[in-house]
N, C-alpha and C positions, 0 to 999 in steps of 0.2 A: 711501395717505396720502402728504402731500409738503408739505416743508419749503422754504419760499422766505422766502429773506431780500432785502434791496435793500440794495446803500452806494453811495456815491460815490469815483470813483477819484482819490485825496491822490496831492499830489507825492510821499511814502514808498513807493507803489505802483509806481511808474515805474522805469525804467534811463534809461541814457545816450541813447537813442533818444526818448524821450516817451513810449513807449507800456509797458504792464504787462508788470513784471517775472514770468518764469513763477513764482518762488516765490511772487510773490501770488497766484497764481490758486489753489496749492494749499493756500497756508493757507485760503483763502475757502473751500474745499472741504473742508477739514477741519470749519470752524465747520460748513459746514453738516451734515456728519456726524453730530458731537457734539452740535448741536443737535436732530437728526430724534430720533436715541437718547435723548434728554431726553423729546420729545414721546411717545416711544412707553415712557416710564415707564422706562429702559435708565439707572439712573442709574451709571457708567462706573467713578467713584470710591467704590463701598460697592463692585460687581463686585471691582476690584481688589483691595479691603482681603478682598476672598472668594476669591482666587486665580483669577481669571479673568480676561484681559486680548483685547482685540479688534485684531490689532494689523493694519496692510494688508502683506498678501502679496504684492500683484499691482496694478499702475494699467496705466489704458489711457489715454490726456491725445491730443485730438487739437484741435490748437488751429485753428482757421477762420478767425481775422482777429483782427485785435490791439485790445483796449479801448487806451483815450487818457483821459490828465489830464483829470478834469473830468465823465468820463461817468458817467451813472446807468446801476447793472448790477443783475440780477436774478440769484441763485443759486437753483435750484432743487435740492432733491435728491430720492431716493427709493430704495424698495428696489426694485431689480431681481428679484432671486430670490434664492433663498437653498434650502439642502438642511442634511445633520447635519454636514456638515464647513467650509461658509463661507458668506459674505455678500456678492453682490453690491449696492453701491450705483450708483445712475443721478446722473449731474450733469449741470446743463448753466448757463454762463455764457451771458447773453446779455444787450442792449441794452436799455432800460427804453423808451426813444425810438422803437424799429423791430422791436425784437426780432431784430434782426439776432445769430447765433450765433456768437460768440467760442470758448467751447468744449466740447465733449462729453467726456465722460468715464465710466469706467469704474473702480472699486475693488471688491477681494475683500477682505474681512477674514477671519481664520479666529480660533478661539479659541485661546489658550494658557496655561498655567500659569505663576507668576512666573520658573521656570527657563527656563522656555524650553519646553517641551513641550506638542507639539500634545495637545489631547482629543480624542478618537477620536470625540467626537458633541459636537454643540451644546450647551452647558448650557441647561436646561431654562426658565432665567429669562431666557435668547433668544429661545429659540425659541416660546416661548409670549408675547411681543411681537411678533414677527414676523409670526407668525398672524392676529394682531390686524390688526396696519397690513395686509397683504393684504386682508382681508376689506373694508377700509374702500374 
C-alpha cells in the first residue's frame, strides 16, 4: 500500500535562495506519514490517549536536486519493512512534470510509552495493520 499526495511549492516553502526550505520537505513527509497511518486504519490520537506513541528514531533524508517556487511535486510514502521493535517508512519527493527525484528518504519509528519507554514488541494494533498494507 502507498500513500501519494501532490501540492504545489508556496513562497512559505522557500528560503533565501528560491528553492525548498529542507524543513519543508520534512513536514511534507511527516503528512505523508500520518496520512498512510490514517489509510491503514492507525488512528495516532486514540493510540496515544492508549499510551502508545510512534515517535521517529532514525531518518535517512538524501536530497538529489532542489524543488523551486511554483513546482508541482509528488509525495509518495510507504512501508518499507517493519519487525516487533520498529517501522521503516519509504519517501520519495519527486517532480509531478518529469518525475525528476528531489528526495529519497528513510524513517524508523519505534513504539513508546507516554514516559518515554521503549515496548519491547510492536503493540498489536500496529502490527496487525502493517500486515495488512504488506499483503496489499
Amino acid at each position: 500500500m502507498k500513500h501519494i499526495f501532490e501540492t504545489k511549492v508556496y513562497y512559505a516553502d522557500t528560503d533565501a535562495y528560491g528553492v525548498v526550505w529542507h524543513g519543508t520537505y520534512l513536514r511534507w513527509m511527516e503528512k505523508g506519514r500520518v496520512d498512510l497511518c490514517d489509510m491503514l486504519g492507525l488512528d495516532l490520537v486514540a493510540m496515544k490517549n492508549n499510551d502508545v506513541l510512534l515517535p521517529v528514531a532514525n531518518m535517512n533524508v538524501r536530497y538529489k536536486a532542489s524543488a523551486r517556487l511554483d513546482d508541482d511535486i509528488i509525495i509518495e510514502t510507504w512501508i518499507e519493512k517493519f519487525n516487533s521493535l520498529s517501522v521503516t517508512f519509504g519517501q520519495l519527493i519527486k517532480s509531478k512534470k518529469d518525475e525528476k527525484i528531489f528526495i529519497k528518504a528513510e524513517f524508523d519509528v519505534v513504539a513508546i510509552n507516554e514516559a518515554g519507554k521503549l515496548y519491547r514488541r510492536m503493540p498489536e494494533v500496529v502490527t496487525s495493520a502493517l500486515q495488512k498494507a504488506m499483503e496489499q
